[in-house]
PQR file of N, CA, C, O and H, with PARSE charges and radii, in Angstrom:
ATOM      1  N   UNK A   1      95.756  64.750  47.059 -0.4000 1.5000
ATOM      2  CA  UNK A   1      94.763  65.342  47.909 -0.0000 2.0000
ATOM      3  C   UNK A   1      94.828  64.742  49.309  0.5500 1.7000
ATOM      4  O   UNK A   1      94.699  65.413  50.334 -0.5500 1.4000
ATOM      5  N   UNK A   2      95.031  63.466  49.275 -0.4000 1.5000
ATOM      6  CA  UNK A   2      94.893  63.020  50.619 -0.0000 2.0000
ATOM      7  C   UNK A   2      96.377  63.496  51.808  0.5500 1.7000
ATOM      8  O   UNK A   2      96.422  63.792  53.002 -0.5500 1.4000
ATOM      9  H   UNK A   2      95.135  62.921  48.443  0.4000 1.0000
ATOM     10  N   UNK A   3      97.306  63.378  50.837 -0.4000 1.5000
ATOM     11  CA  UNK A   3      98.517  63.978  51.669 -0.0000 2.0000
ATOM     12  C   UNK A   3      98.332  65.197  51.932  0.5500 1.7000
ATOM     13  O   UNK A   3      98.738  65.638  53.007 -0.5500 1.4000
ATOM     14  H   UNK A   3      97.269  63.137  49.867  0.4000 1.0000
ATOM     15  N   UNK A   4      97.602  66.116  50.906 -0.4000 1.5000
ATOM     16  CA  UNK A   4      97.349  67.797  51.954 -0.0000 2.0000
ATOM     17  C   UNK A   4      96.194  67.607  53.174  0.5500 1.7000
ATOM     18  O   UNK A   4      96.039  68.315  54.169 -0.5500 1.4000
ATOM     19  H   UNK A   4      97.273  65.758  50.032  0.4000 1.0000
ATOM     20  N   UNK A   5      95.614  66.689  52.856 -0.4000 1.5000
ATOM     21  CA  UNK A   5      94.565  66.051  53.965 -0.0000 2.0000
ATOM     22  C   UNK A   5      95.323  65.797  55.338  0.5500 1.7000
ATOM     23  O   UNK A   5      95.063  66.308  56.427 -0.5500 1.4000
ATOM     24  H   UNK A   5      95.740  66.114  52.048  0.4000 1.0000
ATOM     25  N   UNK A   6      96.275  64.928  55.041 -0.4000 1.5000
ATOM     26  CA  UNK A   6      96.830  64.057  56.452 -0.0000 2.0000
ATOM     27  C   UNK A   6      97.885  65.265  57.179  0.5500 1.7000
ATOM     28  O   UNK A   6      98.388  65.223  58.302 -0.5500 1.4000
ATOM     29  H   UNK A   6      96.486  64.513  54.156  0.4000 1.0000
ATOM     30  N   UNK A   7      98.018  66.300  56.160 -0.4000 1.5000
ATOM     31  CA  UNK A   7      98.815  67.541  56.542 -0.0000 2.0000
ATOM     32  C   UNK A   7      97.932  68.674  57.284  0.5500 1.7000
ATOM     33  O   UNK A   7      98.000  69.048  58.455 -0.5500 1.4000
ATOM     34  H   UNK A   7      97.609  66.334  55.248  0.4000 1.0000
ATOM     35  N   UNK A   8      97.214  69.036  56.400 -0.4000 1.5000
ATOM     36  CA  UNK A   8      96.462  69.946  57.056 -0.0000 2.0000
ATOM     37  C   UNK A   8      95.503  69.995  57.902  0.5500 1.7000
ATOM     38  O   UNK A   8      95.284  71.057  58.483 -0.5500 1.4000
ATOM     39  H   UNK A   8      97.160  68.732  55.449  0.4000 1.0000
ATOM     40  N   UNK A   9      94.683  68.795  58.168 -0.4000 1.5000
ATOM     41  CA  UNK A   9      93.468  68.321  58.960 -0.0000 2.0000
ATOM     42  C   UNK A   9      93.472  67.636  59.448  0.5500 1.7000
ATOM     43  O   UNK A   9      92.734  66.692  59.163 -0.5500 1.4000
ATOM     44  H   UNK A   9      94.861  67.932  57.696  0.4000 1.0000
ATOM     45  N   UNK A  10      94.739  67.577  61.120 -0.4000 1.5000
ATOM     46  CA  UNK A  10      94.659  66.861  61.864 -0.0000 2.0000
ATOM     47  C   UNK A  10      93.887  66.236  62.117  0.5500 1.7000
ATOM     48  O   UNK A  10      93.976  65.013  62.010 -0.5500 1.4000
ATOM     49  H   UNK A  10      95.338  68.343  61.351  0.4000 1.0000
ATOM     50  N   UNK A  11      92.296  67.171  62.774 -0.4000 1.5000
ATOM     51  CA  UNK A  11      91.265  66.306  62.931 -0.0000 2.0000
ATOM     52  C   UNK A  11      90.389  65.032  62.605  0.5500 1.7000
ATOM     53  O   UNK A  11      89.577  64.302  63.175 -0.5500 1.4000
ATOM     54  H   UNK A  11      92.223  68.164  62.861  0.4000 1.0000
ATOM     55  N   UNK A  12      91.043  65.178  61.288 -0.4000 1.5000
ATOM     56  CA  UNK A  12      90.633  63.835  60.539 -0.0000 2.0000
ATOM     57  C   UNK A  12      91.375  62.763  60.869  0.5500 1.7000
ATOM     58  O   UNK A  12      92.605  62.762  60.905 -0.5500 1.4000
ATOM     59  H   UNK A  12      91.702  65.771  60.825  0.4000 1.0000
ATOM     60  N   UNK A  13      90.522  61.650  61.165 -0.4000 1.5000
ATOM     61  CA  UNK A  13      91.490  60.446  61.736 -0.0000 2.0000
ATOM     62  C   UNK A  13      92.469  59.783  60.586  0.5500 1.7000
ATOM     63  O   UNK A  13      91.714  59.081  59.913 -0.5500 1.4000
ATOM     64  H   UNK A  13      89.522  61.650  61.135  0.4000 1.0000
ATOM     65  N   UNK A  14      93.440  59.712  60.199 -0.4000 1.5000
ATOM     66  CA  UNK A  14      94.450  59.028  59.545 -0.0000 2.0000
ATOM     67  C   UNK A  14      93.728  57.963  58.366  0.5500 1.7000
ATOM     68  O   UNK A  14      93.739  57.898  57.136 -0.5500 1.4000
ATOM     69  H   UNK A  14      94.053  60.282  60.746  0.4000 1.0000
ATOM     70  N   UNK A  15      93.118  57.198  59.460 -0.4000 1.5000
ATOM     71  CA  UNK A  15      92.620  56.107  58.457 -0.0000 2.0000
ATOM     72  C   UNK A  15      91.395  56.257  57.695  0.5500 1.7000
ATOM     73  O   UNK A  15      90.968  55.325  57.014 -0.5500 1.4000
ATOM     74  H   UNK A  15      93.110  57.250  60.459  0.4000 1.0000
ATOM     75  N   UNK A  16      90.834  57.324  57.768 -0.4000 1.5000
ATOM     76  CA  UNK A  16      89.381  57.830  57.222 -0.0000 2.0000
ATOM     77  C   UNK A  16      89.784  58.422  55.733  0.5500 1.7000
ATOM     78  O   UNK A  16      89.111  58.363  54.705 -0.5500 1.4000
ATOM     79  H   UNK A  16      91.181  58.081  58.322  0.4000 1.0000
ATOM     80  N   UNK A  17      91.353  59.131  55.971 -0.4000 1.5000
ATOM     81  CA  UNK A  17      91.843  59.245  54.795 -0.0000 2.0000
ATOM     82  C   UNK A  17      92.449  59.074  53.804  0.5500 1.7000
ATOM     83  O   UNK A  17      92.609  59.634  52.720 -0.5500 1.4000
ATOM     84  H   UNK A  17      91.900  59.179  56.806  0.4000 1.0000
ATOM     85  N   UNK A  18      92.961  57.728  54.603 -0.4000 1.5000
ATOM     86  CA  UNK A  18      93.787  56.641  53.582 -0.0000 2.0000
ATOM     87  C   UNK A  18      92.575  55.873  53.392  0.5500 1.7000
ATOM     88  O   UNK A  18      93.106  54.999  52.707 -0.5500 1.4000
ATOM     89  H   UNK A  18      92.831  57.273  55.484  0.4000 1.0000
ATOM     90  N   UNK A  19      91.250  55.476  53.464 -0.4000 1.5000
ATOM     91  CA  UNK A  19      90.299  54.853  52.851 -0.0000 2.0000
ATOM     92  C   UNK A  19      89.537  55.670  52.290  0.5500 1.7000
ATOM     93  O   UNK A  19      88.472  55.058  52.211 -0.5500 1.4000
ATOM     94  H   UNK A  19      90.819  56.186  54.020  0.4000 1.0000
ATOM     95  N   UNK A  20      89.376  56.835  51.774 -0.4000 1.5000
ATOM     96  CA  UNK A  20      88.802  57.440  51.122 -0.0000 2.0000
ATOM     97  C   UNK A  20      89.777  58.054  49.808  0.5500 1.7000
ATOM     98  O   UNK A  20      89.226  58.460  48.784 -0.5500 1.4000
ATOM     99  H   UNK A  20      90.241  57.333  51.839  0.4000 1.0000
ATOM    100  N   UNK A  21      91.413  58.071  49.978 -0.4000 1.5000
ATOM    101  CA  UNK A  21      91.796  57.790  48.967 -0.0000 2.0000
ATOM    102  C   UNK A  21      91.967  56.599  47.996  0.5500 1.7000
ATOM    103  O   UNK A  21      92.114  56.541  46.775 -0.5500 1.4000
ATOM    104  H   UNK A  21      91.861  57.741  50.809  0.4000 1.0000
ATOM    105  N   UNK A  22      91.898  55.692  48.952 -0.4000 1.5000
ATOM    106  CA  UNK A  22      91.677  53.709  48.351 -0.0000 2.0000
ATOM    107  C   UNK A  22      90.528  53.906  47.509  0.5500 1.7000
ATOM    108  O   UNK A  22      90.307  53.564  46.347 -0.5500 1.4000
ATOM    109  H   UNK A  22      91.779  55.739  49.943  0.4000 1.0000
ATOM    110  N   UNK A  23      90.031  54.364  48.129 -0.4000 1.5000
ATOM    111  CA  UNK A  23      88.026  54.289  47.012 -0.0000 2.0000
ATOM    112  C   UNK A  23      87.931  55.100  45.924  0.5500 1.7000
ATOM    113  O   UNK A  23      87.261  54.830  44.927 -0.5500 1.4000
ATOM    114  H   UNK A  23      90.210  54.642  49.073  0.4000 1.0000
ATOM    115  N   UNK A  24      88.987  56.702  46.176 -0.4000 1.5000
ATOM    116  CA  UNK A  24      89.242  57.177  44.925 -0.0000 2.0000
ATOM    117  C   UNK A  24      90.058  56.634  43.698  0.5500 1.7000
ATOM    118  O   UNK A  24      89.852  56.739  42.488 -0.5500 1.4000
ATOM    119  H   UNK A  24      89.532  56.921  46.985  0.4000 1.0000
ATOM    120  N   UNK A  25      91.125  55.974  44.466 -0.4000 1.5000
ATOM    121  CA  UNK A  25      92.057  54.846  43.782 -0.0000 2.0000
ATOM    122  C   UNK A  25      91.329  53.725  42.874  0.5500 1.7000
ATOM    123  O   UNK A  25      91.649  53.645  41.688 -0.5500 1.4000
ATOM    124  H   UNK A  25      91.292  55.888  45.448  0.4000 1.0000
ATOM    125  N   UNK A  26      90.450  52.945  43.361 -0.4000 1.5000
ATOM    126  CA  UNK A  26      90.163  51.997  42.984 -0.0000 2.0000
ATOM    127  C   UNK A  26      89.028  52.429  41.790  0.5500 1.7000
ATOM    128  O   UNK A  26      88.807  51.699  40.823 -0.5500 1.4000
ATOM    129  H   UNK A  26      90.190  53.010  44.324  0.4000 1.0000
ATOM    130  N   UNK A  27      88.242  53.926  42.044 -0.4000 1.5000
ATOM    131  CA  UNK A  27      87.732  54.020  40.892 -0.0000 2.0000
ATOM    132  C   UNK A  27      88.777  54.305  39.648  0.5500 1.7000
ATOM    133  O   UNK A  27      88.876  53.564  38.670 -0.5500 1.4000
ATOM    134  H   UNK A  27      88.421  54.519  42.829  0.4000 1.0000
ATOM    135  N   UNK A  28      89.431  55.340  39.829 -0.4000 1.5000
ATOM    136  CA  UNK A  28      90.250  55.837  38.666 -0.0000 2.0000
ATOM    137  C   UNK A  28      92.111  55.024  38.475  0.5500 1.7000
ATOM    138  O   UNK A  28      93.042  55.459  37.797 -0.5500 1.4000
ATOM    139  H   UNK A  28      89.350  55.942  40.623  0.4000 1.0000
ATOM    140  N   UNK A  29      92.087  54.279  39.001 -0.4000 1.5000
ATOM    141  CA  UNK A  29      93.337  53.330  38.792 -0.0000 2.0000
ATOM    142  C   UNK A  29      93.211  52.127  37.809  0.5500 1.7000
ATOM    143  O   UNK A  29      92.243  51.848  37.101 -0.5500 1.4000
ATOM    144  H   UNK A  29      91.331  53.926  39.552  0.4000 1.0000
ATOM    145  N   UNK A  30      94.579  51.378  37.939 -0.4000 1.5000
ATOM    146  CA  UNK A  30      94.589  50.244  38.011 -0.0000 2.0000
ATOM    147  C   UNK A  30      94.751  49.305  39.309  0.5500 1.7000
ATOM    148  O   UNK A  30      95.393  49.650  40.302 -0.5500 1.4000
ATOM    149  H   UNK A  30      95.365  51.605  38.514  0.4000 1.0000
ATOM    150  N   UNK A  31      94.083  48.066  39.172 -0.4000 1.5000
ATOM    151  CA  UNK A  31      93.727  47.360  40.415 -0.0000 2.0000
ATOM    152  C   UNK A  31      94.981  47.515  41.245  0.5500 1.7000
ATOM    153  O   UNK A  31      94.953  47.978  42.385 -0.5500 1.4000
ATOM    154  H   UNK A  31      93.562  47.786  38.366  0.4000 1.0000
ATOM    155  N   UNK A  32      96.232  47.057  40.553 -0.4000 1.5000
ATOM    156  CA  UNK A  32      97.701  47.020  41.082 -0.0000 2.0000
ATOM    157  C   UNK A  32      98.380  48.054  41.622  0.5500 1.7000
ATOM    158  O   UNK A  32      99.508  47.986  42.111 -0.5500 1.4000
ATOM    159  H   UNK A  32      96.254  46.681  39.626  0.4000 1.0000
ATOM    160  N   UNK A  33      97.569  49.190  41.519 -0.4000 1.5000
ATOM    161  CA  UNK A  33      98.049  50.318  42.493 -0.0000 2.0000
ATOM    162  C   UNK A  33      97.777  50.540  43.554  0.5500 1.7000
ATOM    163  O   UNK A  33      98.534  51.103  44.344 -0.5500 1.4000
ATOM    164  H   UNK A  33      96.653  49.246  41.122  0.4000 1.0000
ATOM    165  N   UNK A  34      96.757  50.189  43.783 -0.4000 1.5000
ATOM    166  CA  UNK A  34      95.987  50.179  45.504 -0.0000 2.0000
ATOM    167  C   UNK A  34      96.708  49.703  46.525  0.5500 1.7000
ATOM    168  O   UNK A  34      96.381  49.855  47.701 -0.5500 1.4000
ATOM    169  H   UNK A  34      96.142  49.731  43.142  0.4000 1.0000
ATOM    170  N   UNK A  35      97.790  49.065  46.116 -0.4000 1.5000
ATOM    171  CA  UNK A  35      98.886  48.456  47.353 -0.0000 2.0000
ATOM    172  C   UNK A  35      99.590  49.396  47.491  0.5500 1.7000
ATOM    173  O   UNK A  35      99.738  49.848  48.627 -0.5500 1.4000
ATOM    174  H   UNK A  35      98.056  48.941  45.159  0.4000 1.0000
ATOM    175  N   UNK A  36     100.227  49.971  46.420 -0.4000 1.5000
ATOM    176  CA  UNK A  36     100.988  50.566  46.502 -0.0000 2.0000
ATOM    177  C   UNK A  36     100.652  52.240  46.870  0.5500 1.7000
ATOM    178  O   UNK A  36     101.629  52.977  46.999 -0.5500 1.4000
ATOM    179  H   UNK A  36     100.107  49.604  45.497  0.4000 1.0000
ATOM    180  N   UNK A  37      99.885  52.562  46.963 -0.4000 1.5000
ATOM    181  CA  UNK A  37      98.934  53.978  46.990 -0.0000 2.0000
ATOM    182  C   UNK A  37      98.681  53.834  48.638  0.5500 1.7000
ATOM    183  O   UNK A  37      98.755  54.697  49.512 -0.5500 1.4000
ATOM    184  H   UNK A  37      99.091  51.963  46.859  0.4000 1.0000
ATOM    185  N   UNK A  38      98.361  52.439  48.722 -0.4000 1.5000
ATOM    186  CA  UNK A  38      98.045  52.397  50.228 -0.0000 2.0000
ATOM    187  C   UNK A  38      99.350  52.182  51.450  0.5500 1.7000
ATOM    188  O   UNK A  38      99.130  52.271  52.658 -0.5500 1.4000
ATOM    189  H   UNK A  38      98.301  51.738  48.012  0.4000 1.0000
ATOM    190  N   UNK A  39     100.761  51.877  50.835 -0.4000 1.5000
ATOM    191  CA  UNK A  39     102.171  51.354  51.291 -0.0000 2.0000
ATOM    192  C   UNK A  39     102.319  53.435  51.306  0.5500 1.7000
ATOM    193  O   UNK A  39     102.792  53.911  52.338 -0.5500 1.4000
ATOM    194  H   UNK A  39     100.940  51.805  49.854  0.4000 1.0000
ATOM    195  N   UNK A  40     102.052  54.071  50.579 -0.4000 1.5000
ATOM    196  CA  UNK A  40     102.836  55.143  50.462 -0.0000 2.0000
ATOM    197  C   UNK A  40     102.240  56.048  51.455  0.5500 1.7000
ATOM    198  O   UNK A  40     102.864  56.596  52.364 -0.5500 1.4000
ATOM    199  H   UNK A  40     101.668  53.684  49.741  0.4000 1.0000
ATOM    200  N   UNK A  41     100.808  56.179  51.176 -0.4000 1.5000
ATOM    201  CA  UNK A  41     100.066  57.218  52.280 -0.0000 2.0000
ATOM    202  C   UNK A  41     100.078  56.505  53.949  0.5500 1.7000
ATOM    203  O   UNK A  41     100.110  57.312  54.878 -0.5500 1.4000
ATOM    204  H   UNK A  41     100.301  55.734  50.438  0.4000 1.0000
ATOM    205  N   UNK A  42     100.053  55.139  54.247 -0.4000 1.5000
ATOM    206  CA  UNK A  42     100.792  55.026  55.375 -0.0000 2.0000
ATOM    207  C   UNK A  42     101.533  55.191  55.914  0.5500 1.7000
ATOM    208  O   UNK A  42     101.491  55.192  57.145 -0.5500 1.4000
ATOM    209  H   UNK A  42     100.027  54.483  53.492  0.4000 1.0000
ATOM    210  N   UNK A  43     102.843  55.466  55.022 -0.4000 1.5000
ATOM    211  CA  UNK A  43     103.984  55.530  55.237 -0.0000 2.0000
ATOM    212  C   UNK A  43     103.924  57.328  55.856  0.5500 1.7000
ATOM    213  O   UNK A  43     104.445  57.705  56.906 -0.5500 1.4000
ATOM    214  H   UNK A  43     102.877  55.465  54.022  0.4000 1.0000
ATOM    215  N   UNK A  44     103.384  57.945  55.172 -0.4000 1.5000
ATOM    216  CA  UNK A  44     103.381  59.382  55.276 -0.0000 2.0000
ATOM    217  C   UNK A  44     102.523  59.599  56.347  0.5500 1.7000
ATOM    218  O   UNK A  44     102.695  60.614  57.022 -0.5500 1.4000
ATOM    219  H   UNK A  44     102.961  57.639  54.319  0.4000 1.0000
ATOM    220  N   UNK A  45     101.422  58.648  56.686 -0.4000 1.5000
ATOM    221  CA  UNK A  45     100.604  59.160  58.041 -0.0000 2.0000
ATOM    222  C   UNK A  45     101.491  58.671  59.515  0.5500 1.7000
ATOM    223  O   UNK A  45     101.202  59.120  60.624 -0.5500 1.4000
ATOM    224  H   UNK A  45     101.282  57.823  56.138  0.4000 1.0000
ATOM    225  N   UNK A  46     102.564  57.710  59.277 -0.4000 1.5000
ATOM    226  CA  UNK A  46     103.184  57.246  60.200 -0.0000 2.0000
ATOM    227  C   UNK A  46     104.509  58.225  60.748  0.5500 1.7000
ATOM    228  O   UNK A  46     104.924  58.355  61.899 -0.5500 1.4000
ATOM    229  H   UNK A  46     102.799  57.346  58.376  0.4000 1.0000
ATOM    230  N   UNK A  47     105.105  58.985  59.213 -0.4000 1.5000
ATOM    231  CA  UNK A  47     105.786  59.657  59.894 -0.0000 2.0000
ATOM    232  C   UNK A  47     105.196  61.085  60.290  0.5500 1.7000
ATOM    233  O   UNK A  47     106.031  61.962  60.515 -0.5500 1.4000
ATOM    234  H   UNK A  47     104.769  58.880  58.278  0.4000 1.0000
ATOM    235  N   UNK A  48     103.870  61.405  60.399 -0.4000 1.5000
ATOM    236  CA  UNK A  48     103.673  62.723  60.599 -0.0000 2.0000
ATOM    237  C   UNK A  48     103.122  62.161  61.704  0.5500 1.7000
ATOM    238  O   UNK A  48     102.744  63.262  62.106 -0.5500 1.4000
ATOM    239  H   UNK A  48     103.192  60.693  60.216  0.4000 1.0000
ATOM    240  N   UNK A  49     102.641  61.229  62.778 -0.4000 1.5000
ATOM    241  CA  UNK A  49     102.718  60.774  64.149 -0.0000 2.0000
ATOM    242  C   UNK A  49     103.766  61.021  64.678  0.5500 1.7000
ATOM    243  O   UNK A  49     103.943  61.821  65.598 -0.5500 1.4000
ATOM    244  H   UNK A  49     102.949  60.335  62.452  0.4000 1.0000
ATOM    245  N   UNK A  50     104.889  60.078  63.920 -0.4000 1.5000
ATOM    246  CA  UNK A  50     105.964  60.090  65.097 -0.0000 2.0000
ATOM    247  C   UNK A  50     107.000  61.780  64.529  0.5500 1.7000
ATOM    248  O   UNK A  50     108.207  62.021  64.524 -0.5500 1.4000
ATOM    249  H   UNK A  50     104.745  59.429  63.173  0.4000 1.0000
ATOM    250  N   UNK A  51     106.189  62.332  64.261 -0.4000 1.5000
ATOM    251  CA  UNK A  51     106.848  64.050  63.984 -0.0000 2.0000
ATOM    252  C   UNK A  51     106.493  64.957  65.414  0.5500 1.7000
ATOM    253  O   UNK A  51     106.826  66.140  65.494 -0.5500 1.4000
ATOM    254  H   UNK A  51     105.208  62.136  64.265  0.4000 1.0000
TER
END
C-alpha cells in the first residue's frame, strides 16, 4: 500500500508514508522487519526523487 502511495500521491510527503507504513509494520509484523520494511520503502522513495 505504501508503494502505490509514494507512486500515486505525490502530495504526500515521502516520510509521512514510510511512517505510517512502520506503524502498520510494527502492528502486524515481526519486530525484525521494521528495518528492513523501512531500508526498502526508502529505497523506493529515493529513487522516485531522483526519477
Amino acid at each position: 500500500m505504501a508503494v502505490a502511495e509514494l507512486i500515486g500521491f505525490k502530495s504526500t510527503p515521502f516520510p509521512v508514508v514510510i511512517n505510517e507504513a512502520l506503524e502498520i509494520g510494527r502492528r502486524y509484523s515481526a519486530p525484525e522487519s521494521i528495518n528492513f520494511l523501512n531500508g526498502v520503502l526508502d529505497s523506493i522513495a529515493r529513487a522516485l526523487l531522483n526519477s
